[in-house]
C-alpha positions as CSV (number, residue, x, y, z in Angstrom):
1,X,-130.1,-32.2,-40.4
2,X,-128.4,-29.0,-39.0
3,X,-129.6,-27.1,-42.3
4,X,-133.2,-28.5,-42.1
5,X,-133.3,-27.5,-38.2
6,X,-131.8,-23.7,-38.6
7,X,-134.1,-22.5,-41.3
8,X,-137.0,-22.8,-38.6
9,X,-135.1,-21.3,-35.9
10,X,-134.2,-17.4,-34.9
11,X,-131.2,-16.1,-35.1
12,X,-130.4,-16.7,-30.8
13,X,-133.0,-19.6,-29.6
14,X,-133.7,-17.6,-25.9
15,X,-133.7,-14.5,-24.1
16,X,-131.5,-15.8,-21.4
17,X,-127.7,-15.2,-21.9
18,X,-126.5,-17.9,-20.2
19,X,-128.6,-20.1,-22.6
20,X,-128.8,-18.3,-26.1
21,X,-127.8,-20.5,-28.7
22,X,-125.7,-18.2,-31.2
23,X,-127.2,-20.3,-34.7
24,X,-124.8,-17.6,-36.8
25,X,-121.6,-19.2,-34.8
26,X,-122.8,-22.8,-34.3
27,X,-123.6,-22.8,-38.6
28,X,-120.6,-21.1,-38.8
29,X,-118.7,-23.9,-36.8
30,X,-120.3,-26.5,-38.6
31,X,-119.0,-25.5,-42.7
32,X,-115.8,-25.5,-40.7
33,X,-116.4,-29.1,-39.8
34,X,-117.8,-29.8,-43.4
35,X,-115.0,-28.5,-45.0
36,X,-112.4,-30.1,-43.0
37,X,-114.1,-33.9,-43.0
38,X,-114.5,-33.0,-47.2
39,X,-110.2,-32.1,-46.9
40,X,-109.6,-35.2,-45.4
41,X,-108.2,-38.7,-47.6
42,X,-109.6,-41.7,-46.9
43,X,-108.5,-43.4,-43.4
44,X,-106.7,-40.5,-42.1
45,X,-106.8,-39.2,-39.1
46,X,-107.4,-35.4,-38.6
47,X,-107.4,-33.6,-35.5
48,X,-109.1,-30.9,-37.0
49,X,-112.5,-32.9,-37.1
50,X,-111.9,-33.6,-33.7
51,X,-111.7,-30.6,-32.2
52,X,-114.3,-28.7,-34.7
53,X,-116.7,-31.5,-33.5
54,X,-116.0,-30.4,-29.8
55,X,-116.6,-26.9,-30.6
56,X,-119.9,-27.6,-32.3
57,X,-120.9,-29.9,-29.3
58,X,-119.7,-27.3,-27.0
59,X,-121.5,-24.2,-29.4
60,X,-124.9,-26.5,-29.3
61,X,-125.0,-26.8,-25.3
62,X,-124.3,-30.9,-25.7
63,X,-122.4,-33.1,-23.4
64,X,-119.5,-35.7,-24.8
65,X,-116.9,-37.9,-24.2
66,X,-113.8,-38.4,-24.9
67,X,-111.4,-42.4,-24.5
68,X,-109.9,-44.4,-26.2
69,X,-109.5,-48.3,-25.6
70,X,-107.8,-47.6,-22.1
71,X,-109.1,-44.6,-21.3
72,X,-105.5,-43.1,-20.6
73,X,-102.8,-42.1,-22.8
74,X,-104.7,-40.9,-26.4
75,X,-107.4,-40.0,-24.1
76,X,-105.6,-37.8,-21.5
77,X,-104.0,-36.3,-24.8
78,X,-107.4,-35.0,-26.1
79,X,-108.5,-33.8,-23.2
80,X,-105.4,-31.8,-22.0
81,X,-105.4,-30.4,-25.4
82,X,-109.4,-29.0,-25.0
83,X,-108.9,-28.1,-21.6
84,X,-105.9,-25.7,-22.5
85,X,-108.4,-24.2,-25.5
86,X,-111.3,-23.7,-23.2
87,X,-109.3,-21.8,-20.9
88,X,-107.8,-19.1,-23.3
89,X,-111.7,-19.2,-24.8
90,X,-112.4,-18.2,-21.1
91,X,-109.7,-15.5,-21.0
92,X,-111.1,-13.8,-24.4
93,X,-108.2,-14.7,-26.2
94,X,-109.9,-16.9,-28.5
95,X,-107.5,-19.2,-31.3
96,X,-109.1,-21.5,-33.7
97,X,-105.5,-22.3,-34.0
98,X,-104.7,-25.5,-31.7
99,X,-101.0,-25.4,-33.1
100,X,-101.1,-21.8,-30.6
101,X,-97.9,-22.2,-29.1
102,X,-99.7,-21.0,-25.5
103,X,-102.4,-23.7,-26.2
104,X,-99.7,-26.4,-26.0
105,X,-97.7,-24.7,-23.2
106,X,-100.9,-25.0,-21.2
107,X,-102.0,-28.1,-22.6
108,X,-98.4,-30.6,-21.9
109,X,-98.6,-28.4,-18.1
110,X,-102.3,-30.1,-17.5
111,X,-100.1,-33.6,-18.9
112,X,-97.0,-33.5,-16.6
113,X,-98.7,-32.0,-13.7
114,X,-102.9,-32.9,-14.1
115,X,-105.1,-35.5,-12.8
116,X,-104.4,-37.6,-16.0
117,X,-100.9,-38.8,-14.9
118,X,-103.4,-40.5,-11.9
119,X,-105.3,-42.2,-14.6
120,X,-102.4,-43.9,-15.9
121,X,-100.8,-44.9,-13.1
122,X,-103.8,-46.2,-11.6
123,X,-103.7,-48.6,-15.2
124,X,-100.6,-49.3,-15.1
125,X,-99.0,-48.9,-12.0
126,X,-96.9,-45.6,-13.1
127,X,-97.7,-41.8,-13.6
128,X,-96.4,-42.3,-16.8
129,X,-97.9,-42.4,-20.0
130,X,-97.5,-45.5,-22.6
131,X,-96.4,-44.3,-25.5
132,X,-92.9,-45.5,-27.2
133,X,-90.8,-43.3,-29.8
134,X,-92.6,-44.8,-32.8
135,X,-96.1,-44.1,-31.6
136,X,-94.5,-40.8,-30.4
137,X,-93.6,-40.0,-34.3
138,X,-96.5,-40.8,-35.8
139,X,-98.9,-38.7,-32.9
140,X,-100.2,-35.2,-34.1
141,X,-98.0,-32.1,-32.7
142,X,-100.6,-31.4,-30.7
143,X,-101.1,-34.5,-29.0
144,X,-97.5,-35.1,-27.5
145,X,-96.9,-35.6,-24.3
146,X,-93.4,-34.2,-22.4
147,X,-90.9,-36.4,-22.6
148,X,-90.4,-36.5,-18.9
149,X,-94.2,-38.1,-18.8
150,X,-93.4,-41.2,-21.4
151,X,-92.3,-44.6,-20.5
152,X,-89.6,-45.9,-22.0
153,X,-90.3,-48.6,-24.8
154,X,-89.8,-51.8,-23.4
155,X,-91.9,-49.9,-20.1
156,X,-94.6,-49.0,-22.7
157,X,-95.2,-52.3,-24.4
158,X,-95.3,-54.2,-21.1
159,X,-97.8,-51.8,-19.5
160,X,-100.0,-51.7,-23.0
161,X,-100.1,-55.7,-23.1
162,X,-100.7,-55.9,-19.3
């Protein structure tokens, strides 16, 4: 679809700034996203598609979402993550790298000290998120929480199945 649509388009879609559409960086964005969905095996998850799909959203001017079942732990994960990249976007210090090291500085601040810690304990009764150590091993680097924001096991479970 996004090859069909760019070959009618010009190269920047209008002659405000605030709402030129740069095609070069959006097409440039999306081989990115190709390239990383073609790199990835069969029922894996990769974080890379997910934040290369908010950066094309983003790139496009579109609106999204982001939750999982509970709309708390995975989801305040995600978020945190994407709110520390659009902020050093914001500061011209752009990284495609979300493994930055200032990224995730940023990123576990907005966890232990953000409005998603009220999300959680408005599910489940604690400004804590619900993750055990096993979940904890098998979640990207870059979507850990600080240990001083994690239930502990037997905490996690309960609140999960409550």
């Amino acid at each position: 679809y996004w090859k069909t649509m760019i070959s009618s388009l010009p190269p920047t879609t209008s002659s405000l700034p605030q709402a030129k559409l740069d095609i070069v960086a959006v097409n440039s964005l999306i081989l990115k996203l190709e390239d990383a969905v073609a790199k990835t095996q069969n029922h894996s998850k990769d974080v890379d598609i997910l934040v290369l799909s908010g950066d094309v959203v983003r790139a496009l001017r579109g609106g999204r979402v982001t939750f999982c079942k509970s709309g708390k732990d995975r989801t305040a994960m995600s978020v945190t993550l994407e709110q520390a990249r659009i902020v050093k976007q914001y500061e011209n210090k752009v990284s495609n790298d979300i493994y930055d090291d200032l990224i995730l500085e940023n990123a576990n601040l907005y966890r232990a000290f953000g409005a998603r810690l009220s999300v959680a304990e408005k599910n489940v009764g604690r400004p804590l998120y619900s993750f055990n150590g096993l979940q904890l091993q098998f979640l990207p680097k870059v979507y850990r929480p600080p240990q001083s924001t994690i239930q502990d096991m037997m905490l996690s479970m309960k609140a999960r199945d409550s």
